[in-house]
Gaussian input, Z-matrix of N, CA and C with variables (Angstrom, degrees):
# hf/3-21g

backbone

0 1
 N
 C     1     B1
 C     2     B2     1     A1
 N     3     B3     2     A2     1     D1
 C     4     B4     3     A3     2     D2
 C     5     B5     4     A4     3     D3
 N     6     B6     5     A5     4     D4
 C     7     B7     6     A6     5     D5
 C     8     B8     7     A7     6     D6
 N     9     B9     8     A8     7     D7
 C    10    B10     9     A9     8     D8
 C    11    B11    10    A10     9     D9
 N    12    B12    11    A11    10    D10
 C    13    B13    12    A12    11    D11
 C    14    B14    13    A13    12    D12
 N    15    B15    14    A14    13    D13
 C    16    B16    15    A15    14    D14
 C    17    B17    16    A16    15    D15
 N    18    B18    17    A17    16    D16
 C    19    B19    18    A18    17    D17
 C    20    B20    19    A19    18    D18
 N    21    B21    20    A20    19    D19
 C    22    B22    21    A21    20    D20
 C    23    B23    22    A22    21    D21
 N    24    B24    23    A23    22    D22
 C    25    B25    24    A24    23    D23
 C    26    B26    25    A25    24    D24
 N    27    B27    26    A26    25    D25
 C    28    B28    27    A27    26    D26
 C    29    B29    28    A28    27    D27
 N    30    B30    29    A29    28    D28
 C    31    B31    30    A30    29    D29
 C    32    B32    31    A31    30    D30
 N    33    B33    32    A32    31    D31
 C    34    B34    33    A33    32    D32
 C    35    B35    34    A34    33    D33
 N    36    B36    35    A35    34    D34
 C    37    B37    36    A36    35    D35
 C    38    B38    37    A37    36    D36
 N    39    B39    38    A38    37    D37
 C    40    B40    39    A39    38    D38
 C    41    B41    40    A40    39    D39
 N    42    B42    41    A41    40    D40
 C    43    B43    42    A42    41    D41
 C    44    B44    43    A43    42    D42
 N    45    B45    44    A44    43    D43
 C    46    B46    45    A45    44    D44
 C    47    B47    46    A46    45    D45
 N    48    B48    47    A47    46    D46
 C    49    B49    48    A48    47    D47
 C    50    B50    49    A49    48    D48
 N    51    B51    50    A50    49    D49
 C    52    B52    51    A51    50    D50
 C    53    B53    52    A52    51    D51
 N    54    B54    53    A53    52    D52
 C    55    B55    54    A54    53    D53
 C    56    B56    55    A55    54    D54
 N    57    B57    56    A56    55    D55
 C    58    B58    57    A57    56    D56
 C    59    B59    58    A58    57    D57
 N    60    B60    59    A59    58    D58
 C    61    B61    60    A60    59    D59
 C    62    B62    61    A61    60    D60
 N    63    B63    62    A62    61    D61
 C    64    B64    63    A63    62    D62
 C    65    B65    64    A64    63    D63
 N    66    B66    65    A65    64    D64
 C    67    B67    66    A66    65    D65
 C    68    B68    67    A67    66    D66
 N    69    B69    68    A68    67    D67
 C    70    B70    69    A69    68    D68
 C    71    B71    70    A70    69    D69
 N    72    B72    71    A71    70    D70
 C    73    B73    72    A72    71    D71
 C    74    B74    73    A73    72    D72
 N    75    B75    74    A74    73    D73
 C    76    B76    75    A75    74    D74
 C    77    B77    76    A76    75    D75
 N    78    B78    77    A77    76    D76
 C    79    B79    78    A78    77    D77
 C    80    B80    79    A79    78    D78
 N    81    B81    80    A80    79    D79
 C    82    B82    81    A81    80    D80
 C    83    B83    82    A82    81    D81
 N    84    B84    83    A83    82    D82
 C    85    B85    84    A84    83    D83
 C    86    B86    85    A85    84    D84
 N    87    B87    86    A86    85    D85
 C    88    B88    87    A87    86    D86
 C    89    B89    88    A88    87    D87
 N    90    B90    89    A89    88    D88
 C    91    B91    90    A90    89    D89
 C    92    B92    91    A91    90    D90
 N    93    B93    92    A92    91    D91
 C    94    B94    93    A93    92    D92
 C    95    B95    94    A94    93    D93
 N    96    B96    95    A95    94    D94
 C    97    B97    96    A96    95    D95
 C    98    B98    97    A97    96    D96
 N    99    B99    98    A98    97    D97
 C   100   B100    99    A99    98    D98
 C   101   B101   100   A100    99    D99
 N   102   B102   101   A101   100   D100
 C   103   B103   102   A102   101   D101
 C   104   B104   103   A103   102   D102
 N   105   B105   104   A104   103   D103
 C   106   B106   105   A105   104   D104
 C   107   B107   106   A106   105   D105
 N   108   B108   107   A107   106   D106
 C   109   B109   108   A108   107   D107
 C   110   B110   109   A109   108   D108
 N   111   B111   110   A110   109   D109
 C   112   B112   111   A111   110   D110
 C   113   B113   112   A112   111   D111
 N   114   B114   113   A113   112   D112
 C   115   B115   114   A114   113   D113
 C   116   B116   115   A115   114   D114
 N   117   B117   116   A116   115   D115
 C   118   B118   117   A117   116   D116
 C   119   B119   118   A118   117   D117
 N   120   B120   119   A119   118   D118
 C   121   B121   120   A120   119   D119
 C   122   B122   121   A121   120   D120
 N   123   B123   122   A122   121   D121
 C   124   B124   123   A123   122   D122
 C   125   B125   124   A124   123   D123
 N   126   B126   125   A125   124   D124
 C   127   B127   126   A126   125   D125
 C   128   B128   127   A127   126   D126
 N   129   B129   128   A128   127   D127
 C   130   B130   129   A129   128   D128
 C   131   B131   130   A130   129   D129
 N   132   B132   131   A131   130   D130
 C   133   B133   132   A132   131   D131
 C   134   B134   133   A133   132   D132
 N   135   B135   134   A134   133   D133
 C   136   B136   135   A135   134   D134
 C   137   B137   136   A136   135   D135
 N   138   B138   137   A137   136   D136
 C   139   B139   138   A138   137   D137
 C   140   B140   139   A139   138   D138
 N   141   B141   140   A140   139   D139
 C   142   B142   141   A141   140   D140
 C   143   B143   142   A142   141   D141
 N   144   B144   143   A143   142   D142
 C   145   B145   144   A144   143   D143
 C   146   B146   145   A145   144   D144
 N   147   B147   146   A146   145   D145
 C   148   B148   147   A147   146   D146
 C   149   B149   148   A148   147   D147
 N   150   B150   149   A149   148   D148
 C   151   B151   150   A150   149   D149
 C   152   B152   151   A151   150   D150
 N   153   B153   152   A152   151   D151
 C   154   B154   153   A153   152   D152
 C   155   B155   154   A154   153   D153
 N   156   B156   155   A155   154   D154
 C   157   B157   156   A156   155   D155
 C   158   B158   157   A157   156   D156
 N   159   B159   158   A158   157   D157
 C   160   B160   159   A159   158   D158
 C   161   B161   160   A160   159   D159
 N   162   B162   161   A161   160   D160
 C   163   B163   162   A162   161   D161
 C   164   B164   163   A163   162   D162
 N   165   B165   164   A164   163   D163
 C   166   B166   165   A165   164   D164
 C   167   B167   166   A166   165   D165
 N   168   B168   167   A167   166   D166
 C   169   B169   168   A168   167   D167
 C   170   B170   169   A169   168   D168
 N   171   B171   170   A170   169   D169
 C   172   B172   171   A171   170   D170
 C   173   B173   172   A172   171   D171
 N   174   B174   173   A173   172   D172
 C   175   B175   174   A174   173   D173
 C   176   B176   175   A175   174   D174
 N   177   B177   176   A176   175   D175
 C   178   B178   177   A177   176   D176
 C   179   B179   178   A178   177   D177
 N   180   B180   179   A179   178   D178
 C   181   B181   180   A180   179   D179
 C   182   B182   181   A181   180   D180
 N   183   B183   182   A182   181   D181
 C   184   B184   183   A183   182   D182
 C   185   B185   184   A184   183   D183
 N   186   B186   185   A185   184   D184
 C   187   B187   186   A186   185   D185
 C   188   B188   187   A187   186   D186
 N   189   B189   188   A188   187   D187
 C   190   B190   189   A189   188   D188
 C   191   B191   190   A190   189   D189
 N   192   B192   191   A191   190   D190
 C   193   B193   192   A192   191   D191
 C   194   B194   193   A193   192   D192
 N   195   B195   194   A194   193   D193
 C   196   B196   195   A195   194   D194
 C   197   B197   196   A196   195   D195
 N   198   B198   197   A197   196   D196
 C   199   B199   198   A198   197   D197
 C   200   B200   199   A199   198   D198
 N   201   B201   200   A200   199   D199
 C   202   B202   201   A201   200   D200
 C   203   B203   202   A202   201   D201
 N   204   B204   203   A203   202   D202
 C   205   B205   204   A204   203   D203
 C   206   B206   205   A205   204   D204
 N   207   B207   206   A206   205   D205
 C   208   B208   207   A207   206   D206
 C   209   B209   208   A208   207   D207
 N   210   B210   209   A209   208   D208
 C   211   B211   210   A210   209   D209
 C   212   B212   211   A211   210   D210
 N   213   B213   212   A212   211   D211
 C   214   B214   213   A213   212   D212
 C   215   B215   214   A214   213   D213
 N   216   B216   215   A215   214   D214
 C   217   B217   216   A216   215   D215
 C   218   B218   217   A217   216   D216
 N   219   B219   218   A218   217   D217
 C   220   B220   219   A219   218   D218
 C   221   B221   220   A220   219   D219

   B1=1.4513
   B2=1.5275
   B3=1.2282
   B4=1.5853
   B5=1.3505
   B6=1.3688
   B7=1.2988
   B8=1.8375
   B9=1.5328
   B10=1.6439
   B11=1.3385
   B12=1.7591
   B13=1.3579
   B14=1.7252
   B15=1.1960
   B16=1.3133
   B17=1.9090
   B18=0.9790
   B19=2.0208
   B20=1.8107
   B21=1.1790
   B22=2.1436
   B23=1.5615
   B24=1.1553
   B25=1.9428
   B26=1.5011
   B27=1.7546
   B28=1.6409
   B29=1.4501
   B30=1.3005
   B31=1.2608
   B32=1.6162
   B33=1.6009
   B34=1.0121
   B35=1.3607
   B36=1.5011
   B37=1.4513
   B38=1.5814
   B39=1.5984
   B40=1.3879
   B41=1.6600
   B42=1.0723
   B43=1.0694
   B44=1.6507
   B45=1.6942
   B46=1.1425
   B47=2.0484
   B48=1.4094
   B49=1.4663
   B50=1.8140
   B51=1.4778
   B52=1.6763
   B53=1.1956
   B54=1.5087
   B55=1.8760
   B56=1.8120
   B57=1.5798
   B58=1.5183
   B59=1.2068
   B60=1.3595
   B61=1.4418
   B62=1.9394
   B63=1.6798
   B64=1.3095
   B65=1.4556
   B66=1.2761
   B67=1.2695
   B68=1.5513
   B69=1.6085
   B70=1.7897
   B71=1.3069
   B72=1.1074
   B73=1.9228
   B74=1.3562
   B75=1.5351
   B76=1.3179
   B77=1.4773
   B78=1.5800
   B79=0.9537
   B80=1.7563
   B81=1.2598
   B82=1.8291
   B83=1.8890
   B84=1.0545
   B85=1.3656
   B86=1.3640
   B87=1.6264
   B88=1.9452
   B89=1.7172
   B90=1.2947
   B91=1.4477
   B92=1.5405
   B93=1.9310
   B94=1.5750
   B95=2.1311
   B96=1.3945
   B97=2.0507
   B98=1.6663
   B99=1.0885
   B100=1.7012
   B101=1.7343
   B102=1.4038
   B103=1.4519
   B104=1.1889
   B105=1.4693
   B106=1.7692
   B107=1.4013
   B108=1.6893
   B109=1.3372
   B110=1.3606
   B111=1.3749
   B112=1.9271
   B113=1.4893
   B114=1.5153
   B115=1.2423
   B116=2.1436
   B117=1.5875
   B118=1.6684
   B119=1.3095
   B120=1.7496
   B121=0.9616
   B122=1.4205
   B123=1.1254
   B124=2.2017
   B125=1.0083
   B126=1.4605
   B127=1.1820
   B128=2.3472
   B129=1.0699
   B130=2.0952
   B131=1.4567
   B132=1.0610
   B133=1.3943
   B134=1.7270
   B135=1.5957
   B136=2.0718
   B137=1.7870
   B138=1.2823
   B139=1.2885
   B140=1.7433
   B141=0.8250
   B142=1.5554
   B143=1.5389
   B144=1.2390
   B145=1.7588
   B146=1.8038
   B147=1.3590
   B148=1.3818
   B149=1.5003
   B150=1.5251
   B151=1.2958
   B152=1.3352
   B153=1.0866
   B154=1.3866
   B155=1.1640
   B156=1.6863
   B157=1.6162
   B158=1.7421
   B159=0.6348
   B160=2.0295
   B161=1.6983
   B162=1.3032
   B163=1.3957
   B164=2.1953
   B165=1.6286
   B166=1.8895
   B167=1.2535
   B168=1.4264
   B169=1.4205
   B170=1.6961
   B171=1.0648
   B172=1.4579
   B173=1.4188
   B174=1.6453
   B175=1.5417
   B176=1.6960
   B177=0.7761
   B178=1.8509
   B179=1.1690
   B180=1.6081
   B181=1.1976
   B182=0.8670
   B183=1.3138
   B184=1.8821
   B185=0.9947
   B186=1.8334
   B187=1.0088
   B188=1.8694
   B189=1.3255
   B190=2.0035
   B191=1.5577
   B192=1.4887
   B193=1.4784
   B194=1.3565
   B195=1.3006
   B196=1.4594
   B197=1.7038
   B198=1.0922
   B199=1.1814
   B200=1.5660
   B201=1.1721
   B202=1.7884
   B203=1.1661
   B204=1.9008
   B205=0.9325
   B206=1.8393
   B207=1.2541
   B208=1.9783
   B209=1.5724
   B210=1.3727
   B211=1.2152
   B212=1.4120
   B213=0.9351
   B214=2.0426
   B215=1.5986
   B216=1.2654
   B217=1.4902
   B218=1.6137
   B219=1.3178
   B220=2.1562
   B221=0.9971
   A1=109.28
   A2=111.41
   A3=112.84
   A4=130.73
   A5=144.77
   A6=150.93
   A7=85.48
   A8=108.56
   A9=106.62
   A10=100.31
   A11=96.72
   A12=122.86
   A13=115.48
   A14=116.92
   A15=100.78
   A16=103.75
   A17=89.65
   A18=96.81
   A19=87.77
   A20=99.21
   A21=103.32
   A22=85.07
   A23=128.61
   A24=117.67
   A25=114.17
   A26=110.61
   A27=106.65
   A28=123.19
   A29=112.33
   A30=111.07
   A31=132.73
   A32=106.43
   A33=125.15
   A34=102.22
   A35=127.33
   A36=118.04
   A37=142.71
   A38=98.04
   A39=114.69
   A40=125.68
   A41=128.66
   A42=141.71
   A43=101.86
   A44=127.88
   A45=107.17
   A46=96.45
   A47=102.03
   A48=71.89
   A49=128.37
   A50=92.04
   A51=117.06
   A52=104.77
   A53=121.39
   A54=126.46
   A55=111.05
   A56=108.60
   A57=84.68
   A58=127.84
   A59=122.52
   A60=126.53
   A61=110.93
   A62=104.19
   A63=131.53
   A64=126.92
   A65=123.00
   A66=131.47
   A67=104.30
   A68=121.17
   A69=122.13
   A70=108.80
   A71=120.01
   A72=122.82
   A73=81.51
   A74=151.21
   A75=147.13
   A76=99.65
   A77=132.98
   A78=123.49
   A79=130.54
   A80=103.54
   A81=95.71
   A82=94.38
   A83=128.87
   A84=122.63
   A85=110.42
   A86=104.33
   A87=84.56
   A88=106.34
   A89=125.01
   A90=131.77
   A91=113.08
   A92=93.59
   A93=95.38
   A94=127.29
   A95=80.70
   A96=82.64
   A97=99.46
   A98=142.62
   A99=147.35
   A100=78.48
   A101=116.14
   A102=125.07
   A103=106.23
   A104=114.50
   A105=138.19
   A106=92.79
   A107=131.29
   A108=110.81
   A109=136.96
   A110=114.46
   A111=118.74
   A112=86.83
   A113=137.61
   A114=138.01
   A115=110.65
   A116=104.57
   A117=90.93
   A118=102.94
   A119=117.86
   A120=134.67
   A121=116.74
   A122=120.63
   A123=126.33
   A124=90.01
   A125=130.49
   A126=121.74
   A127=97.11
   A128=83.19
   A129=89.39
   A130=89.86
   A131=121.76
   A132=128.13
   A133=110.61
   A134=103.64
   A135=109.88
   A136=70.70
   A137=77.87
   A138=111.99
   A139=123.86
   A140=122.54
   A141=164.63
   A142=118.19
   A143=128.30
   A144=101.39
   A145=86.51
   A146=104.96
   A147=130.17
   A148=103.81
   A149=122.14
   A150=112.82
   A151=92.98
   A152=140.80
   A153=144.63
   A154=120.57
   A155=113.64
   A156=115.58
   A157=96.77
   A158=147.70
   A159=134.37
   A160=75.18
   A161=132.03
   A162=133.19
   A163=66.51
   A164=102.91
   A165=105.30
   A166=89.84
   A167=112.86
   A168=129.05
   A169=105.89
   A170=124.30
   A171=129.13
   A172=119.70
   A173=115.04
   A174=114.91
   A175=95.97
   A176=119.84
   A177=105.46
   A178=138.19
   A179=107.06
   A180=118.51
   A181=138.80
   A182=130.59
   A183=135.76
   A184=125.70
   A185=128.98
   A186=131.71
   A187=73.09
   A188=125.39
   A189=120.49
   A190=96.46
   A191=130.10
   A192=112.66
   A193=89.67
   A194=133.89
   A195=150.62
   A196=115.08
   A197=115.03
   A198=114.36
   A199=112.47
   A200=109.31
   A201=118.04
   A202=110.84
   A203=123.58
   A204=134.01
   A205=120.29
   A206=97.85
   A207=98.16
   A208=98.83
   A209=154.54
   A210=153.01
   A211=100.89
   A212=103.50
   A213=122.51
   A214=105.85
   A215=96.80
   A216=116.77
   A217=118.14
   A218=109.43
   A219=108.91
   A220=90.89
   D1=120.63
   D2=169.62
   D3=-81.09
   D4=147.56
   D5=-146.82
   D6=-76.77
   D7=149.51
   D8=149.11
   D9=-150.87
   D10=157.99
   D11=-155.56
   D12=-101.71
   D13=155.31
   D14=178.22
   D15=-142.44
   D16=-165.56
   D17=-157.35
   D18=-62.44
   D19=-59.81
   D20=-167.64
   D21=-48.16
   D22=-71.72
   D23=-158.19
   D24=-55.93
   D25=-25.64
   D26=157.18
   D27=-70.78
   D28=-39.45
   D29=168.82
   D30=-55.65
   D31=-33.88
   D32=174.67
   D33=-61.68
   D34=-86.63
   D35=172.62
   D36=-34.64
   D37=-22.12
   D38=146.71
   D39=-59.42
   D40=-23.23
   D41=-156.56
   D42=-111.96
   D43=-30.15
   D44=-179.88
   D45=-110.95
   D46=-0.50
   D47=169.32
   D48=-112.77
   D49=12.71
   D50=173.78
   D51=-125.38
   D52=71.77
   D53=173.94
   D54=-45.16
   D55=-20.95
   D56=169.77
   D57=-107.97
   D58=164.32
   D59=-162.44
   D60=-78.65
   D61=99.95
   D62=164.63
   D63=-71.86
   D64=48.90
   D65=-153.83
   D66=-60.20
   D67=106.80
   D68=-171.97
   D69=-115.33
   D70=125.21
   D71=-159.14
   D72=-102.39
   D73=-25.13
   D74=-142.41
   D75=-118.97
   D76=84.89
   D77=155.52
   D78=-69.32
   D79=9.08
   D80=-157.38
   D81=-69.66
   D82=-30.78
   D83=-177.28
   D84=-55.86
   D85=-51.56
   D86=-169.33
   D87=-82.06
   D88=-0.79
   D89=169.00
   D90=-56.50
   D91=-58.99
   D92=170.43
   D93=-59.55
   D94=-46.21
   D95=170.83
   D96=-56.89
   D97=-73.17
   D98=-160.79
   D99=-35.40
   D100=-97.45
   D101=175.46
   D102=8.27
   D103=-95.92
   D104=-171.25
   D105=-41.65
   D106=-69.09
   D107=179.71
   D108=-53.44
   D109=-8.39
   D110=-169.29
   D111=-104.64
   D112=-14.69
   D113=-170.98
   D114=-57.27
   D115=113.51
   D116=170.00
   D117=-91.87
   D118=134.37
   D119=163.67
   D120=-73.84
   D121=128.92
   D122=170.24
   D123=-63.31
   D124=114.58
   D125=145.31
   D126=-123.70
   D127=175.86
   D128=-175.96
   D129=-81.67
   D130=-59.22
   D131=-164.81
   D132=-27.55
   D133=-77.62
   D134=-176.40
   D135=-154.10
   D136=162.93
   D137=-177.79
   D138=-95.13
   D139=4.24
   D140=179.20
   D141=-91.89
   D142=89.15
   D143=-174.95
   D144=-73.98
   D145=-176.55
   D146=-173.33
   D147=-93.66
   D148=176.69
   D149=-167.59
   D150=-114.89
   D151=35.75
   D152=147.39
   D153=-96.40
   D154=-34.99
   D155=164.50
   D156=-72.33
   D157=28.37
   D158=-164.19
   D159=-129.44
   D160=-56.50
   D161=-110.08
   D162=-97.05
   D163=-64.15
   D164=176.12
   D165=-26.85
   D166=-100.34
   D167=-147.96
   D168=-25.56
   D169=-47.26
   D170=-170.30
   D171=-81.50
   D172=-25.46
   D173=169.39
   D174=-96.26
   D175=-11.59
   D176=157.19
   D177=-70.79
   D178=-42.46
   D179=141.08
   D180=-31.98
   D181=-85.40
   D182=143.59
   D183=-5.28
   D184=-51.44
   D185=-134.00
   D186=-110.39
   D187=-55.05
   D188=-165.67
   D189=-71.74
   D190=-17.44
   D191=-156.39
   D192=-104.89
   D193=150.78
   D194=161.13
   D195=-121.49
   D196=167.12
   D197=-174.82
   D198=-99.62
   D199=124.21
   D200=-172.22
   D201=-50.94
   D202=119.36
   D203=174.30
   D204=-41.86
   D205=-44.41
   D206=175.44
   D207=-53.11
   D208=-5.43
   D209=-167.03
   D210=-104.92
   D211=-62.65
   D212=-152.74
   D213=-147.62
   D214=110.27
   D215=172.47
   D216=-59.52
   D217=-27.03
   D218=165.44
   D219=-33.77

């Protein structure tokens, strides 16, 4: 069974590697990455993606999704 992540444990790591206060009213981005990462892909192979596809899928996420300006002016 592989580890999965959720919005508080992003937030959390948000929190110790940006010491200043980023105040983000727009969570739907890291909602969608958590999502995309707990997502099982069909593949023939196992039924399981690997935790290197979990680990992609989730810094891609992060990294293309931003938080909608009508929310949070950052």
């Amino acid at each position: 069974m592989s580890p999965y992540i959720d919005v508080p444990w992003l937030l959390d790591v948000q929190e110790r590697a940006v010491p200043e206060d980023l105040t983000v009213s727009d969570y739907s981005a890291l909602v969608a990455a958590v999502a995309r990462h707990k997502t099982r892909v069909p593949v023939l192979a196992e039924a399981d993606p690997d935790t290197a596809w979990k680990a992609a899928a989730l810094l891609h996420t992060v990294v293309s999704l931003s938080p909608l300006p009508f929310r949070n002016s950052l």
